[in-house]
N, C-alpha and C positions, 0 to 999 in steps of 0.2 A: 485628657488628651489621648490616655493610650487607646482608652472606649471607642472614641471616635477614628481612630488609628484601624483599629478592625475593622467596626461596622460599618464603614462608609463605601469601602467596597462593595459589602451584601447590600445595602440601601442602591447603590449604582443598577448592579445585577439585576435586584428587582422592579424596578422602574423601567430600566430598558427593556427586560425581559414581557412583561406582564403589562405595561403601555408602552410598548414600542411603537404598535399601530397608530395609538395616538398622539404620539410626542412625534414622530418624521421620526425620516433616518437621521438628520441632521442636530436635533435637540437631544437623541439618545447617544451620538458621539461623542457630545459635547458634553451629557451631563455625567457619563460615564469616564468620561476622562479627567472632566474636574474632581468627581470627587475621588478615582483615584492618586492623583496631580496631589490634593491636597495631602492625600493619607502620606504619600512619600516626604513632602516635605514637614508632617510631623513625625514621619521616621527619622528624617535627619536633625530634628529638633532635638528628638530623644537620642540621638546617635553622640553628640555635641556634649549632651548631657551626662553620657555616661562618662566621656571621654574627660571632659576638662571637672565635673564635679563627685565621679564614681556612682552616678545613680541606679540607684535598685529600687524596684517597686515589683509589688504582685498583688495584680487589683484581682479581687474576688466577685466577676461578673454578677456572678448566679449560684445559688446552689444548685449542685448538676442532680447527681447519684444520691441515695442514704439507705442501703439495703445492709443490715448486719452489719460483718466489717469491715464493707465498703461502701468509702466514705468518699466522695468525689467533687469538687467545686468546677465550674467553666472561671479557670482564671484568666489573666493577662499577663506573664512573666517579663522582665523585662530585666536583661543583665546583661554583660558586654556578649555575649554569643547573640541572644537574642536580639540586642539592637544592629548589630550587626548585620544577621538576615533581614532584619526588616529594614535596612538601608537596601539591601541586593533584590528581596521582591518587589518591595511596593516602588525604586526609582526606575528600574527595569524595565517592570509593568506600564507604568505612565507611558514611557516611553513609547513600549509597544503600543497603548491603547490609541497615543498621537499620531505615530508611524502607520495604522491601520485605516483611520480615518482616508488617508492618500491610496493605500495598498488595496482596500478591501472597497474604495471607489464603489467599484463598479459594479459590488456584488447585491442582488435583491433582497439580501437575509441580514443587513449590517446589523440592525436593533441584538438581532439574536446572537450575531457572533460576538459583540459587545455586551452583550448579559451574561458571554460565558467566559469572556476573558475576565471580566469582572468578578465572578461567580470563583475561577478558579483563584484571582488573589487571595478573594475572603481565604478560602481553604487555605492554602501556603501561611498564610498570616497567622489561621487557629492553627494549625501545627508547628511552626513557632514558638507561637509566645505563650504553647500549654507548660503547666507544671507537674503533669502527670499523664501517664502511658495511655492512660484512656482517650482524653482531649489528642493526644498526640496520635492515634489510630484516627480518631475523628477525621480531623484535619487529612490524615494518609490515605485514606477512605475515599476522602469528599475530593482532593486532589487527583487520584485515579480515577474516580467517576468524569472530573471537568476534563480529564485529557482524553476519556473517549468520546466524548460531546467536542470537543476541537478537530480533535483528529480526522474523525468523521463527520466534519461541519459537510464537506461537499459529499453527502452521504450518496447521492446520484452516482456517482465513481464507484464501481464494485471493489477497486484497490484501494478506497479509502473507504472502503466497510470494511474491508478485512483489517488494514494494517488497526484501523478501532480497536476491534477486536482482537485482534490477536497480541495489543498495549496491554488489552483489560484483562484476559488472559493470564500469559505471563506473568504479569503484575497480580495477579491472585496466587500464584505457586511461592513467591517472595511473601506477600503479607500471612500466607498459612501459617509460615516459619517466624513470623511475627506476632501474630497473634498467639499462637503457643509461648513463645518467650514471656509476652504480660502476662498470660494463665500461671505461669510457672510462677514467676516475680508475686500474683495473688493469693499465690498457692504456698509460698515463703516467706512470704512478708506479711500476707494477711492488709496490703496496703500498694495501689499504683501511685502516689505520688511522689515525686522524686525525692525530696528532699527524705523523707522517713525511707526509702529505700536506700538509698546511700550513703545514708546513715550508720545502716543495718547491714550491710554486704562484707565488711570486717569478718562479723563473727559467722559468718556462711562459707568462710575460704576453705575450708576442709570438710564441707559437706558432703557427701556423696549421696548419689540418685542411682536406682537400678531401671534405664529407660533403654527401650528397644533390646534388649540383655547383656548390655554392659553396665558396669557401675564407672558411672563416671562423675568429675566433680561438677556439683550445682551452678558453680558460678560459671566454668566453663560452659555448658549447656544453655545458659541464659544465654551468654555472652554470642554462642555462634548461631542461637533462634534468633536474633535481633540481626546477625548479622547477615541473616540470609534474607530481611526484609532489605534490607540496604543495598544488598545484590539487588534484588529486581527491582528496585526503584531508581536504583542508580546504576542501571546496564551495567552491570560487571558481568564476566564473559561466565557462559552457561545458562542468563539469565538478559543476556544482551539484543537477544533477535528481536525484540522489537521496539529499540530504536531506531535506527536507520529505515523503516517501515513505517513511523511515526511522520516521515516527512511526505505525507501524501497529504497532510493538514496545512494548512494556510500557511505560507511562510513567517507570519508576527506570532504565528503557533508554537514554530520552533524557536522563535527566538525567546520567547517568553517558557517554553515549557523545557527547550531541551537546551537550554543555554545557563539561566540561572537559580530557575527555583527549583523544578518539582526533580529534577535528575539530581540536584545538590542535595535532595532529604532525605539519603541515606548516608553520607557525608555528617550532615548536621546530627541525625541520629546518635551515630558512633560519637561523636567528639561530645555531643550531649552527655551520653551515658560513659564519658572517660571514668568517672569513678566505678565503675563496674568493671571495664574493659583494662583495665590498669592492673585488675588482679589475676585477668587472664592471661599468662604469655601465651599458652597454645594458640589462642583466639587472635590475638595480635600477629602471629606469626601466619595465619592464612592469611587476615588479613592482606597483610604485607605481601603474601604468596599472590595474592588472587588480584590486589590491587595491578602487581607490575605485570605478571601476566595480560591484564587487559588490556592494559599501556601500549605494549609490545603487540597485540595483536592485533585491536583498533587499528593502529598507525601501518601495519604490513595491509592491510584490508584497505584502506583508504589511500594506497598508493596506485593502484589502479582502478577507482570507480569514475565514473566518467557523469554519475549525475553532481551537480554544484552542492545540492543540500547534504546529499549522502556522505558526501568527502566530507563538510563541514561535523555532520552527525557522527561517523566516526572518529574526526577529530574531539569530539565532544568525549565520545565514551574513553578514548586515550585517556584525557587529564580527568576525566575523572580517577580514573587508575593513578593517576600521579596525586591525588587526594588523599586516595585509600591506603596507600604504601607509605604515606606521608603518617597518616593516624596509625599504621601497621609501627610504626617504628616509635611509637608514643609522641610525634613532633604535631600533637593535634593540633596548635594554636599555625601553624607554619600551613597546613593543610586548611584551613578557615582562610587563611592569607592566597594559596592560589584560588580557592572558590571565588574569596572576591573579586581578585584581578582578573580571574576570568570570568563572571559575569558581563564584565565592559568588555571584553574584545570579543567573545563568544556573540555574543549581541549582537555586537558590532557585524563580525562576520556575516552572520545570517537577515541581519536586515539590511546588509551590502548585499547579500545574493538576493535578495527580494528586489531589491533597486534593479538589478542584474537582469533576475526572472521577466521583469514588470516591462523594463527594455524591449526584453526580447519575445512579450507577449508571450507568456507561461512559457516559454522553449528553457529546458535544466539542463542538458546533456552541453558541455563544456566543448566537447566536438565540433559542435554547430554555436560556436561562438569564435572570437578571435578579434584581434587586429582594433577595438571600439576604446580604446584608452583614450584618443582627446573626443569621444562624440559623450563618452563620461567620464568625465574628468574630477568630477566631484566623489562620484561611485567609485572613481578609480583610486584615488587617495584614501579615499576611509577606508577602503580594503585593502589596501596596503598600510595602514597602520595596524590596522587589527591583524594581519598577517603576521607582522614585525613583533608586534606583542604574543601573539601565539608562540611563534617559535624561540621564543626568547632574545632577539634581539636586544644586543645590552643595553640597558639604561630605557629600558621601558619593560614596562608593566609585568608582563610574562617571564621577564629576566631574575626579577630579584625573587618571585614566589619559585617558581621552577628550580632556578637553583639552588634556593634555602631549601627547598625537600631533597633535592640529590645530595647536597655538604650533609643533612643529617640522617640522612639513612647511611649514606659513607661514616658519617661519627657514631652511628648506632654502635659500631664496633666486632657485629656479630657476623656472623655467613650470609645470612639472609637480608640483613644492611646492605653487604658490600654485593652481591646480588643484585637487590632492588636499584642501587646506585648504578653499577653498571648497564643495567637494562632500562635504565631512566635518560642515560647518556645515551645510548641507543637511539631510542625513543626519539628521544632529541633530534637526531640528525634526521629520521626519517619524515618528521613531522614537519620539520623545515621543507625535505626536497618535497612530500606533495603537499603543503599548502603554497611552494614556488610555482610548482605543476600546474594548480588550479588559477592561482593568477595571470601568470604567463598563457597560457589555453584558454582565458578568459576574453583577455585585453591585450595579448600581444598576437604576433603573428599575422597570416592574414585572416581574412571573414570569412569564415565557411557557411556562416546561414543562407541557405537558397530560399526559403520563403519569405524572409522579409531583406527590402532594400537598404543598406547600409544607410542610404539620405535619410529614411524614416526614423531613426534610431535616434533616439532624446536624453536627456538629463530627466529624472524623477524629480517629481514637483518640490517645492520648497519644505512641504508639510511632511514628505517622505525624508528629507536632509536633513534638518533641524534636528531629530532624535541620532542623526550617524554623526554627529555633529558633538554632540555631550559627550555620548559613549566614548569617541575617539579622545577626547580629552581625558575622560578615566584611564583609557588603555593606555593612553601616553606617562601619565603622570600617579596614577594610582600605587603602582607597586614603590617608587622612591617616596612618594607624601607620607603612606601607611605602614613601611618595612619595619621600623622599628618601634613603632606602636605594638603591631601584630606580632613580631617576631623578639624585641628587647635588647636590652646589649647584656651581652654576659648570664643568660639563663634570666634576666630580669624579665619579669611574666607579668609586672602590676596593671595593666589594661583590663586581663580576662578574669581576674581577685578567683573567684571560688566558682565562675562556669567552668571551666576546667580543673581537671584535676591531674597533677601530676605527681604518680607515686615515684620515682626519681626524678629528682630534676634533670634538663635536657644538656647535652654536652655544651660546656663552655670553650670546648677549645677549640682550633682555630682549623680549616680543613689544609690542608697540602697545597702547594700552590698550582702543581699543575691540576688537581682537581678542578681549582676554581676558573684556573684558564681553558679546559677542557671542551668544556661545552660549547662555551661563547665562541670558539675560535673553530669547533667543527659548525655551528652554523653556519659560521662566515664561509665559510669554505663552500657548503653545500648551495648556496645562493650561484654563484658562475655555472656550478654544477648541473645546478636544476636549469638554466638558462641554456645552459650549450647543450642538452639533453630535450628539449621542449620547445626551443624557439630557433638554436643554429642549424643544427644537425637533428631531426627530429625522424629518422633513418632507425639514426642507434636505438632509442625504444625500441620500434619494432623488431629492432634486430635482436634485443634482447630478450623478448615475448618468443620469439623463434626458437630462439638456443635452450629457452628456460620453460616449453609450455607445460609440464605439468604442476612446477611453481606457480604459473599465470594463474592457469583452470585454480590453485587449490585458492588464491586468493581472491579472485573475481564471483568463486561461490563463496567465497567468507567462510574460509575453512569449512564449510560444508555444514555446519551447523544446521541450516534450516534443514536440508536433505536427511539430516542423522534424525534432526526429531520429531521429521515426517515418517520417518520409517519405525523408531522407537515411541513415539506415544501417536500421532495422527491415524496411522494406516492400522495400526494395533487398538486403537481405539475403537476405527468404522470397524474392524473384523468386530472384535468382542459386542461390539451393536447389533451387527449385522446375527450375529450367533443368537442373541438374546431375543432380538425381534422377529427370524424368519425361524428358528426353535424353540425356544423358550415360550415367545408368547402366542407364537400361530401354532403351531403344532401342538404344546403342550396344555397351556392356561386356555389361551381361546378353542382348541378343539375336544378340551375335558370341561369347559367350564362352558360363558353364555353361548360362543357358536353350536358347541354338544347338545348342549339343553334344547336348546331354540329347534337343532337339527333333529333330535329326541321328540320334542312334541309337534313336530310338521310332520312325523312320518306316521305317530299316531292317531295324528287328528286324518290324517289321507285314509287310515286305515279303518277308523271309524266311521269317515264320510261313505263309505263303501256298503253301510247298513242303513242308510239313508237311502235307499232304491224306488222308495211307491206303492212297491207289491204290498197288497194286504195278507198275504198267506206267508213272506218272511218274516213278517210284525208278528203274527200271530204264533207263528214259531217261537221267534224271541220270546214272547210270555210266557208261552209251553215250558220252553227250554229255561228261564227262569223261575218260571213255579216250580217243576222240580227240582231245581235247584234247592231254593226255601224249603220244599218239607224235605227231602232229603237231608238237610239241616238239621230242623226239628226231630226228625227222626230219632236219629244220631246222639241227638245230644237230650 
């Protein structure tokens, strides 16, 4: 089962990829969708499994590696983290692959966009359910790769060749800082499989290393190389610029890549390697630093963007921050708990903006929408549940994971708990008023589109509904069905047995009462808020764009990020190019080396041609003037 559980995506992939021309568009949707259709529902076979009878398996594919003393197999892992994710990629994915079939309609390339949607589960899947850092780069690798092949699916777009690139990019500054970490772990352990390295990280806790010229401890050093792979795969800020850039790629792109899998696998990472990360506090304390920080700045950023995916994509990169802060505080099984819940309404979201997009024939800018609540009525509900689950609206989905990470970084007890809590409350409010923003500006109001007529404006076909249809049901009921499975009563943790690890157990006691009413009751609030701001009075904005424009400008460039590291690595780049190629190699190398040489023997050969004249008394010269040469020679010697 789990065999077929991977490979059935790459069998997918390959088939549509490789005959797509001759299978139609129609038998490559279909056989791509079955067979990831299937793999999900043997994710949830094995999800059941773990659940009601504690199953662990780790099938040994293949021997992978055997060089000295490493030692490598392609396995299959399979324990409550791992089946886990493989419930969140391969039901997700289905999803999209079905939703795509309606969405990507109309596109010429279907076979190939479906070979690659297929192509990137395989990836998500091997990095999953590996049992060692090697398989788990694989996987990280092969993920990175399939998002610049999405990204750049409409590669005709100059802005979706760059935003490609500039995913791929980034996303190699992150895995540099990862791939050092496995060097170091091979270099210490003599071994990348998990289970003998964490084994082994006990007797390493007082290590010290003398790297870049500090001595600092081993474990900590691993612990913040891994963690910097997990920044850029999972936009945490400094390493964030290209998500929101990412949304130049099909809309079933974001929903599959920037929703639940490949942005959750620095997330899954860290909570993987909790037995490593558990001996680190320094490590856990950026963590937790870098996690809320993103939180907080995502959600200020995505208060005034006016494209629909973008607001959504910062929305994204926020909760991931409420993830990291959640793991920053050792509460990893609680941060697994909002990955999941938010896979359903993240989804959700962005394949409600694809219904949205699809309306309003590609038009994204929320400006040029409005007032279309009963012409989509259907579009309009599922994104208003996914809404309601995003901002934590109580008693659905977003509520119980969201606020289990704000009670325990508040019970964490330390500065940096009460910190992350308090800017996780934050967070909170603001995430409410612009996901209110984007709805309201969507489907409330009047219709501000001048290119297309209001009567034109349709409900998405049934093939596009059906997948906002499940999702909405997860987002609705997901966080009250899984809460105490995920999270336990009283520190009880028996669901996750030994995928996590926890070096103190998590607080049992009980948070404050206005903590717990805190949150829930400033969302509520913010909902009128965001309405008499965006649909009564819609003045006051501007008027506050007015009073506040160098707040605006700093948010509307997204704190200026891209500008800083256009100017600190981009422009400092072309210089140093520029130096190397119009001195270095024109002036220096090419004008001492072939251009010299070349220019060397064309002025001698002009100059020699110059005794090539015809006269028989210069010839006759030359011999003269070379026989004396010769005996004069002779002479001599």
């Amino acid at each position: 089962m789990e065999i077929a559980l991977l490979f059935l995506p790459l069998i997918a992939s390959i088939t549509s990829g490789f005959l797509g021309k001759f299978l139609g568009d129609r038998n490559s949707e279909i056989i791509t969708s079955v067979f990831v259709s299937i793999s999900a529902i043997l994710s949830l076979v094995l999800f059941y499994s773990v659940i009601v009878n504690g199953y662990e398996s780790n099938v040994v594919v293949a021997k992978w590696i055997n060089s000295g003393t490493l030692d490598v197999n392609w396995s299959i892992k399979v324990d409550a983290l791992s089946s886990l994710m493989l419930v969140v990629v391969t039901l997700v994915s289905a999803l999209v692959h079905i939703y795509s079939i309606g969405y990507m309609s109309h596109d010429p390339h279907k076979p190939r966009f479906m070979a690659y949607l297929s192509l990137f589960t395989f990836s998500m899947l091997t990095l999953v359910t590996s049992d060692n850092f090697l398989q788990l780069f694989f996987g990280w690798e092969g993920v990175g790769l399939c998002s610049y092949f999405l990204i750049g699916f409409w590669f005709k777009k100059d802005s979706a060749n760059a935003a490609a690139i500039k995913a791929f990019v980034v996303n190699r500054v992150g895995d540099f800082g990862f791939a050092l970490g496995i060097f170091l772990i091979f270099y210490l352990f003599g071994t990348v499989n998990y289970s003998e390295v964490f084994t082994q990280i006990p007797q390493i806790v007082d290590k010290n290393l003398f790297f870049l010229g500090f001595n600092v401890k081993a474990v900590d050093l691993i612990c913040i190389l891994l963690f910097i792979g997990a920044m850029g795969k999972s936009a945490q800020i400094f390493l964030h610029t290209w998500l929101p850039d990412a949304m130049e790629g099909p809309t079933p792109v974001s929903a599959l890549i920037h929703a639940a899998t490949m942005v959750t696998a620095g997330v899954f990472l860290v909570v993987r390697c909790s037995p490593i990360f558990e001996y680190s506090p320094l490590t856990l304390n950026i963590i937790t630093v870098v996690g809320m920080i993103t939180a907080f700045f995502a959600a200020t950023v995505a208060l005034v963007q006016t494209d629909i995916k973008k607001i959504i994509a910062y929305s994204t990169c926020s909760q991931l921050g409420y993830m990291f802060f959640a793991a920053g505080v050792g509460a990893y099984n609680v941060a697994m708990f909002h990955l999941f819940t938010h896979a359903f309404f993240k989804a959700l979201l962005f394949l409600g903006s694809g219904s949205v997009i699809h309306s309003f024939k590609d038009e994204q800018d929320i400006n040029q929408m409005g007032g279309v609540y009963k012409k989509l009525p259907y579009t309009y509900i599922f994104m208003i549940i996914g809404t309601l689950a995003l901002t934590g609206f109580p008693f659905l989905s977003g509520f119980y994971s969201k606020d289990a990470i704000i009670e325990f970084a508040y019970l964490k007890g330390n500065t940096t708990g009460y910190y992350a809590a308090g800017v996780g409350i934050l967070t909170a409010v603001l995430t409410s008023i612009y996901s209110w923003r984007l709805i309201f500006k969507t489907f409330h109001g009047e219709y501000n589109n001048k290119k297309i007529d209001i009567k034109e404006m349709h409900e998405s076909p049934l093939i596009m509904l059906l997948p906002l249809f499940v999702l909405a049901i997860g987002a609705i009921f997901a966080g009250f069905l899984f809460k105490d499975l995920f999270i336990g009563h009283g520190g009880d943790n028996i669901f996750w047995g030994n995928s996590i690890k926890f070096l103190n157990p998590l607080s049992t006691e009980h948070p404050p009462l206005w903590l717990l009413l805190t949150t829930p009751v400033l969302v509520l609030i913010s909902i009128p808020i965001a309405y008499y701001l965006f649909v009564k009075e819609k003045s006051v904005p501007y008027q506050i764009i007015q009073s506040n424009k160098p707040l605006y400008n700093l948010l509307i460039n997204k704190w200026y990020f891209d500008e800083l590291y256009d100017v600190l690595f981009i422009q400092s780049s072309k210089k140093i190019g520029l130096f190397f190629w119009k001195v270095i190699d024109v002036k220096i190398i090419d004008k001492f080396g072939p251009d010299g040489v070349s220019l060397l023997i064309k002025n001698l050969s002009l100059k020699a041609s110059k005794f090539q004249s015809g006269f028989i008394y210069q010839y006759a010269f030359m011999i003269l003037l070379g026989f004396s040469a010769l005996l004069t020679f002779l002479i001599l010697n």
